[in-house]
MIRO-58887 format. One record per residue: x, y, z of N, C-alpha, C, O in turn; residue in one letter. Coordinates in steps of 0.02 Angstrom, whole numbers, padded with zeros to 5 digits. Example, Ala and Ser with C-alpha at 12.3 -4.5 7.8 and 13.67 -1.06 7.14 Angstrom:
BEGIN
    n_x    n_y    n_z   ca_x   ca_y   ca_z    c_x    c_y    c_z    o_x    o_y    o_z r
  00660 -00284  00390  00615 -00225  00390  00660 -00165  00390  00712 -00166  00423 a
  00642 -00112  00354  00684 -00053  00357  00645  00002  00394  00670  00057  00402 s
% end
This chain:
BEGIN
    n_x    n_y    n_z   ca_x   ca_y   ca_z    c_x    c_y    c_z    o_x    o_y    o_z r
 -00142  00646  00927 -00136  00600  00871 -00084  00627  00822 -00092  00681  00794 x
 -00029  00586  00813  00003  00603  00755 -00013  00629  00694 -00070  00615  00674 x
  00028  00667  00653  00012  00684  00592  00007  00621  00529 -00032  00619  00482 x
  00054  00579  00544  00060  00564  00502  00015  00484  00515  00034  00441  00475 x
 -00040  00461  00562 -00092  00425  00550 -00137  00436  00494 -00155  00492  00475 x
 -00151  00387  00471 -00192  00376  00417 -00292  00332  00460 -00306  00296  00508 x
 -00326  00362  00409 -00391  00340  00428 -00415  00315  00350 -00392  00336  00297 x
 -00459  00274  00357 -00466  00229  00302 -00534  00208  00316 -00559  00189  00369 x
 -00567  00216  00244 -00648  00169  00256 -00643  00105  00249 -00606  00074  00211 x
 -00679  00086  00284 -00685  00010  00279 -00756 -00025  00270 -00803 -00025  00310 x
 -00750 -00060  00198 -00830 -00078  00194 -00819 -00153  00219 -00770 -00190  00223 x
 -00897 -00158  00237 -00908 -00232  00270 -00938 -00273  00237 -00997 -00256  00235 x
 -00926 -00335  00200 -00994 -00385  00146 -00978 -00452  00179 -00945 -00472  00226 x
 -01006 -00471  00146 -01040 -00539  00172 -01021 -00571  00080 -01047 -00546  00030 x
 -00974 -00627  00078 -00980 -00678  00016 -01019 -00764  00025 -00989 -00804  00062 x
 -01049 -00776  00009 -01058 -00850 -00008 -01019 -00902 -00049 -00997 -00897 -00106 x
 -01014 -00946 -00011 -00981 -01002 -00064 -01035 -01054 -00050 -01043 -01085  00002 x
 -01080 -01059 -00117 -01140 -01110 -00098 -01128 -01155 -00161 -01119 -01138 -00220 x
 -01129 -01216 -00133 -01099 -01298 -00144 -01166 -01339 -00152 -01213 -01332 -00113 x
 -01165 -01377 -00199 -01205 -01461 -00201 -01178 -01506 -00180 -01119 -01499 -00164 x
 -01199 -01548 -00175 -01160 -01625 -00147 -01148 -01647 -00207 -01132 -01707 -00202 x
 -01146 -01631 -00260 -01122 -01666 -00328 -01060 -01613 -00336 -01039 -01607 -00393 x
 -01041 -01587 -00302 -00971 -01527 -00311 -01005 -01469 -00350 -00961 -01439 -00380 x
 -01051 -01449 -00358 -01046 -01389 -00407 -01062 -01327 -00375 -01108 -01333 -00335 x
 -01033 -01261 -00382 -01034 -01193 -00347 -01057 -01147 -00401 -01044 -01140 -00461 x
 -01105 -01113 -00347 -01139 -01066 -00383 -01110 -01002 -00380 -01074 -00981 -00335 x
 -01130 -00968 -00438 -01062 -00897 -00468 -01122 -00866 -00485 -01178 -00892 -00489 x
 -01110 -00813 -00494 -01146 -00743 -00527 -01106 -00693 -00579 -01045 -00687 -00579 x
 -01147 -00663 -00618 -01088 -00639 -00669 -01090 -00581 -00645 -01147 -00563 -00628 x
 -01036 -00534 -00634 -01078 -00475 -00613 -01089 -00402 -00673 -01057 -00388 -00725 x
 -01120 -00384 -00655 -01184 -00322 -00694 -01141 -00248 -00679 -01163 -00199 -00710 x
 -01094 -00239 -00643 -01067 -00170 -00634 -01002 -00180 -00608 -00985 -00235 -00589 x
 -00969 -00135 -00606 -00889 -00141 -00602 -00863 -00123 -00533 -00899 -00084 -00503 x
 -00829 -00135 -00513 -00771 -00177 -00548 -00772 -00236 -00544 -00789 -00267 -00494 x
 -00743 -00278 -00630 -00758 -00345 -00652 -00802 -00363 -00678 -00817 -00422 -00680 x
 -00854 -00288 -00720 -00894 -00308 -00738 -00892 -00359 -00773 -00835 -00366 -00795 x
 -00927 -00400 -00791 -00949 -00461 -00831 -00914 -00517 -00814 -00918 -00569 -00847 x
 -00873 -00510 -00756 -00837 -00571 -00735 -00879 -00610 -00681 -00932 -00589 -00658 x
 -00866 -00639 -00672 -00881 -00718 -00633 -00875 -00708 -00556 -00815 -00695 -00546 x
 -00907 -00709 -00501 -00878 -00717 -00428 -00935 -00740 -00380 -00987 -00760 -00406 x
 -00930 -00739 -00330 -00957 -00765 -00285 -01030 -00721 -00255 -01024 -00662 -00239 x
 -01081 -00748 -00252 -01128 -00719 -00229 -01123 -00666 -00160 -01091 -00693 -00115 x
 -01142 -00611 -00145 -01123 -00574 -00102 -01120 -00483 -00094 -01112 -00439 -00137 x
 -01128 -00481 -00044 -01121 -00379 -00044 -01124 -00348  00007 -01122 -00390  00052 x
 -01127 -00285  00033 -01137 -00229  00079 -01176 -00255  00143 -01237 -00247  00136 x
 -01160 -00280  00196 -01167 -00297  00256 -01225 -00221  00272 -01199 -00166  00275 x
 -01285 -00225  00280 -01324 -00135  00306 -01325 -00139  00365 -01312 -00187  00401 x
 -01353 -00050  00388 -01345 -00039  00458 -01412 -00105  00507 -01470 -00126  00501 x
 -01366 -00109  00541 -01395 -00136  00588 -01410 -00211  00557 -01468 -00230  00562 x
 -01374 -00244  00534 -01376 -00312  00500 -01293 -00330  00523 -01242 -00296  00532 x
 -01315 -00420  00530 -01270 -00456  00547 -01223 -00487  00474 -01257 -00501  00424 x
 -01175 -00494  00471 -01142 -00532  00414 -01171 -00580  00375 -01186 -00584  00315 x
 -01176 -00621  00430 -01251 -00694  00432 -01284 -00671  00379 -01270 -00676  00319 x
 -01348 -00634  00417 -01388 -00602  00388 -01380 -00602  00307 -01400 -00639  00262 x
 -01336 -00536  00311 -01310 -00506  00241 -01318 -00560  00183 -01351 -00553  00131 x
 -01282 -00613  00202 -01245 -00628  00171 -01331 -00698  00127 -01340 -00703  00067 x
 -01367 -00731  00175 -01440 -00742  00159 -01469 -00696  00123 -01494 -00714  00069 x
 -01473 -00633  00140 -01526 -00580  00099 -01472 -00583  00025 -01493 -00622 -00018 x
 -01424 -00556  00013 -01388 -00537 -00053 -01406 -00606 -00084 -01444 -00602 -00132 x
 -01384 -00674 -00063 -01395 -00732 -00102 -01471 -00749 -00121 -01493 -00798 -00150 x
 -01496 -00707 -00103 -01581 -00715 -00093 -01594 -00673 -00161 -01616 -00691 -00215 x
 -01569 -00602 -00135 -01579 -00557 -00220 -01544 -00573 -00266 -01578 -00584 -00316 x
 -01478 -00583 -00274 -01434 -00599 -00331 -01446 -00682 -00364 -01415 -00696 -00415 x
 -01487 -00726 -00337 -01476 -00797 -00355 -01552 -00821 -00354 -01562 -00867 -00394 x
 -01613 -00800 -00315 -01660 -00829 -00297 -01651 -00883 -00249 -01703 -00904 -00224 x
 -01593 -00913 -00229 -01591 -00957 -00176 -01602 -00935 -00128 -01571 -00886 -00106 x
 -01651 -00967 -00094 -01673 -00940 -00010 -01631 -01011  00038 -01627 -01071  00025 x
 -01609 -00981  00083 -01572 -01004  00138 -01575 -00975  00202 -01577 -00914  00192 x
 -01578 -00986  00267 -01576 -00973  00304 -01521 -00951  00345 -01465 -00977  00339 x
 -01536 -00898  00391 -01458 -00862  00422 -01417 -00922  00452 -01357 -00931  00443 x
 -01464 -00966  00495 -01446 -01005  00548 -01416 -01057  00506 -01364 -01066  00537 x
 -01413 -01104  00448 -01408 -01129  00417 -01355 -01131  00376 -01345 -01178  00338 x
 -01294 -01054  00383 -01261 -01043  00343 -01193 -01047  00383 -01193 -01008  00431 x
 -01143 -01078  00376 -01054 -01076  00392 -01029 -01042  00393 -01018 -01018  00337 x
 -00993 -01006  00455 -00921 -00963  00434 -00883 -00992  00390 -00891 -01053  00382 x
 -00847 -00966  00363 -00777 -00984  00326 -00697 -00972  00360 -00651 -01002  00386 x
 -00721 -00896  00338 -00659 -00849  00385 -00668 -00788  00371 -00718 -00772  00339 x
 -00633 -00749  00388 -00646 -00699  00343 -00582 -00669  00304 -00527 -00696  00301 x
 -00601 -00610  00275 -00539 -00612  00198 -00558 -00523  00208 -00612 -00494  00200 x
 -00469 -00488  00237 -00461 -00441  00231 -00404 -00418  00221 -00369 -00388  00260 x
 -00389 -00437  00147 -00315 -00421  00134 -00340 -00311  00120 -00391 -00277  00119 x
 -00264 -00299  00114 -00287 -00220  00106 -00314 -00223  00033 -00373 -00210  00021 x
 -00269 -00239 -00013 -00278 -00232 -00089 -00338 -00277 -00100 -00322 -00312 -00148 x
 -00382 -00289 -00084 -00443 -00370 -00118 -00470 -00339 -00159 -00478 -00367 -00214 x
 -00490 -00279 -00150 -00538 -00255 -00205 -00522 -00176 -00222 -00519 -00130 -00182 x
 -00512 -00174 -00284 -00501 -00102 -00305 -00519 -00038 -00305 -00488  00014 -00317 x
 -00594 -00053 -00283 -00637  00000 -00251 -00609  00028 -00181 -00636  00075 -00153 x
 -00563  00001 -00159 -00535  00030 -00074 -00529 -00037 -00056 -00517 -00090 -00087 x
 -00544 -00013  00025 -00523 -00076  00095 -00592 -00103  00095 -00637 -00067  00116 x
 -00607 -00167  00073 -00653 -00222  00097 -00632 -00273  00133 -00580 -00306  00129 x
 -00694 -00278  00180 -00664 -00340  00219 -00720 -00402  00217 -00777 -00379  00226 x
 -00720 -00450  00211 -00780 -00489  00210 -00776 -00555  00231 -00730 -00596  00234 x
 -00837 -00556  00246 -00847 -00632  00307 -00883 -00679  00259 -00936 -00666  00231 x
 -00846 -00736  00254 -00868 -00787  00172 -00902 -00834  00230 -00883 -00838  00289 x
 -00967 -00876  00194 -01009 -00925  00227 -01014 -00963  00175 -01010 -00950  00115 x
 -01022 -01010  00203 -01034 -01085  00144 -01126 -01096  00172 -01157 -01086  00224 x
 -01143 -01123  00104 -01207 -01158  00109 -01210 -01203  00050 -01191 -01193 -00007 x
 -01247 -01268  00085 -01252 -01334  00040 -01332 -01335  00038 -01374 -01330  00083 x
 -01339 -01343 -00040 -01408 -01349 -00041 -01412 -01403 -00097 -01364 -01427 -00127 x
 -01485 -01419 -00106 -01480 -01472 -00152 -01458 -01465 -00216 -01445 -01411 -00243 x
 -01453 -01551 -00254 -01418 -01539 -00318 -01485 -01508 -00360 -01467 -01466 -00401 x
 -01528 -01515 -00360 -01596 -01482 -00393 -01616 -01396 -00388 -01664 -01368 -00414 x
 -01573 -01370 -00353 -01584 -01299 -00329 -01590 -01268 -00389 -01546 -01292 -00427 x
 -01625 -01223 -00419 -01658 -01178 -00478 -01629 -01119 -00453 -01646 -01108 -00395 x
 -01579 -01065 -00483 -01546 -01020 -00477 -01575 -00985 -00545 -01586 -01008 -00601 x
 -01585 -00902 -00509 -01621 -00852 -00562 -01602 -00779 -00543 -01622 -00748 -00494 x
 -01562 -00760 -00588 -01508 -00699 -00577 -01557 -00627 -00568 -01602 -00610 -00607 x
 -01539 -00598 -00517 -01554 -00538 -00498 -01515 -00494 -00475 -01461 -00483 -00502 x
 -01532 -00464 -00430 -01492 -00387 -00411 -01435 -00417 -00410 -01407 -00466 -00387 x
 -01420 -00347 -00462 -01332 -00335 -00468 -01314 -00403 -00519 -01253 -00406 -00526 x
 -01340 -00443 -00545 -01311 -00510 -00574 -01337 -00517 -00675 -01379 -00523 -00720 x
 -01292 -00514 -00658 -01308 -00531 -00721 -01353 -00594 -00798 -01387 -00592 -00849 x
 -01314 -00648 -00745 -01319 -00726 -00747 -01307 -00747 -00676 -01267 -00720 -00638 x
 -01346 -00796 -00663 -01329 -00860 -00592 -01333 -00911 -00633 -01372 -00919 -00680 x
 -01271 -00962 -00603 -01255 -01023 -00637 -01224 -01071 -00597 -01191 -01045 -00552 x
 -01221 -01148 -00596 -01194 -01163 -00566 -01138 -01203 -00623 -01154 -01219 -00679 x
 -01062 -01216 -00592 -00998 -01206 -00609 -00997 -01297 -00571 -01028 -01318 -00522 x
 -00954 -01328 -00612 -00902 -01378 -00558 -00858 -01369 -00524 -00804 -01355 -00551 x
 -00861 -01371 -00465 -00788 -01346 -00430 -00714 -01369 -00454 -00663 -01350 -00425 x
 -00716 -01402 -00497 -00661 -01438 -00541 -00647 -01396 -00587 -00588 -01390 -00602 x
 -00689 -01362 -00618 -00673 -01322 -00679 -00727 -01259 -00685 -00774 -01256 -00725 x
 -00712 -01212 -00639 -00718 -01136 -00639 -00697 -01085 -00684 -00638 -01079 -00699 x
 -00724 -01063 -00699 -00695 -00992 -00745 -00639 -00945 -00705 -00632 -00958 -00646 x
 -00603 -00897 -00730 -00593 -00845 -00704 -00622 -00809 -00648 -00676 -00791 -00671 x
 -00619 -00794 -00604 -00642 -00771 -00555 -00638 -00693 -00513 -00582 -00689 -00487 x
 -00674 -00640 -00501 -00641 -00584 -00502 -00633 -00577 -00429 -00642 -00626 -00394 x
 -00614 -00509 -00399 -00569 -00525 -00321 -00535 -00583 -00289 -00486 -00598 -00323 x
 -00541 -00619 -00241 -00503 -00666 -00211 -00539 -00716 -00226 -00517 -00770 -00207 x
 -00597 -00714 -00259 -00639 -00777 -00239 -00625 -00844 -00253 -00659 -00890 -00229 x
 -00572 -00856 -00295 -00544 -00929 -00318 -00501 -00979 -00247 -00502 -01037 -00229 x
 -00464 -00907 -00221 -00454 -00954 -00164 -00497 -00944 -00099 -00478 -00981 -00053 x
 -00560 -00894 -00082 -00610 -00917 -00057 -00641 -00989 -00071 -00651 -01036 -00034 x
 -00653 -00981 -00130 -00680 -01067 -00155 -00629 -01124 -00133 -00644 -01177 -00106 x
 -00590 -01111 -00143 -00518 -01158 -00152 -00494 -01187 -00090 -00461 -01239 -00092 x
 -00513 -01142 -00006 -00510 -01145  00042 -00564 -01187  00074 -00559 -01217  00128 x
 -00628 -01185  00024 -00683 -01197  00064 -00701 -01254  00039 -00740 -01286  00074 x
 -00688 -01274 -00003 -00678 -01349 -00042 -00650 -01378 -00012 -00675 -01414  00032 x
 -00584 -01375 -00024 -00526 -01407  00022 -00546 -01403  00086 -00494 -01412  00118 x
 -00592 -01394  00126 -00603 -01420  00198 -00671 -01425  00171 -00704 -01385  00204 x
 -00706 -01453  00131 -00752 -01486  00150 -00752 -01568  00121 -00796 -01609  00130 x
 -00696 -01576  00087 -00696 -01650  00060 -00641 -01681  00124 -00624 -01741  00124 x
% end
C-alpha cells in the first residue's frame, strides 16, 4: 500500500424528510452542535447491526414522537458529498414518510423543538438538508 493513501472514517445516518398531504415538513431544532439551535431534518447514527431503514424509524421515533414504520418508509437517495458535515465524512441515506395532517410532534432526544414548517417557506436549514427537502418535494408533486 502506498504511502501516500489516505483512510478516513466514515459515519453512517439515516435522515427523514416526513411530509403531510397539506405540504408541511417536519424539522427539529437541534440541541448540540454542530448548528446548534438551527433547524434540520429529523435523523442520526445508523448502530451496529441496524439497517438505515431501521435507523432512520427509531431516531424519528426519539427526536419527534412520530412512530412510523421501517416498511413504510422511502428511499430518497443517498447524500455523500465529502464536506456535508463539519464533524468529518458523513454519509446518509434520506427516507421520506407521509403521515397525516393531524400528526402531534413532541421533541426529544437530541431536539430541541419538533415543528412542522410549510414546504413553501422553511427556515434556514443546517447541512444539506434544504436540498434534501428540495429534491424530495420536487418528486413528489
Amino acid at each position: 500500500m502506498a504511502e501516500t493513501e489516505k483512510f478516513e472514517t466514515i459515519r453512517y445516518t439515516a435522515d427523514l424528510v416526513v411530509l403531510t398531504p397539506n405540504g408541511n415538513v417536519l424539522l427539529i431544532e437541534r440541541d448540540w452542535p454542530p448548528y446548534e439551535g438551527a433547524w434540520a431534518l429529523p435523523g442520526g447514527h445508523v448502530d451496529t447491526g441496524e439497517t438505515s431503514r431501521a435507523a432512520a424509524a427509531r431516531e424519528l421515533s426519539e427526536e419527534t414522537g412520530v412512530q412510523v414504520a421501517p416498511d413504510d418508509l422511502r428511499r430518497i437517495d443517498v447524500w455523500d458529498a465529502p464536506e456535508r458535515d463539519p464533524r468529518g465524512r458523513y454519509v446518509a441515506v434520506a427516507y421520506l414518510a407521509v403521515v397525516p395532517d393531524d400528526t402531534q410532534v413532541v421533541a426529544g432526544d437530541d431536539a430541541r423543538r419538533a415543528r412542522w414548517w410549510p414546504a413553501s417557506d422553511l427556515p434556514p436549514l443546517a447541512f444539506d438538508h434544504a436540498d434534501i427537502i428540495s429534491r424530495t418535494v420536487g418528486s413528489t408533486s
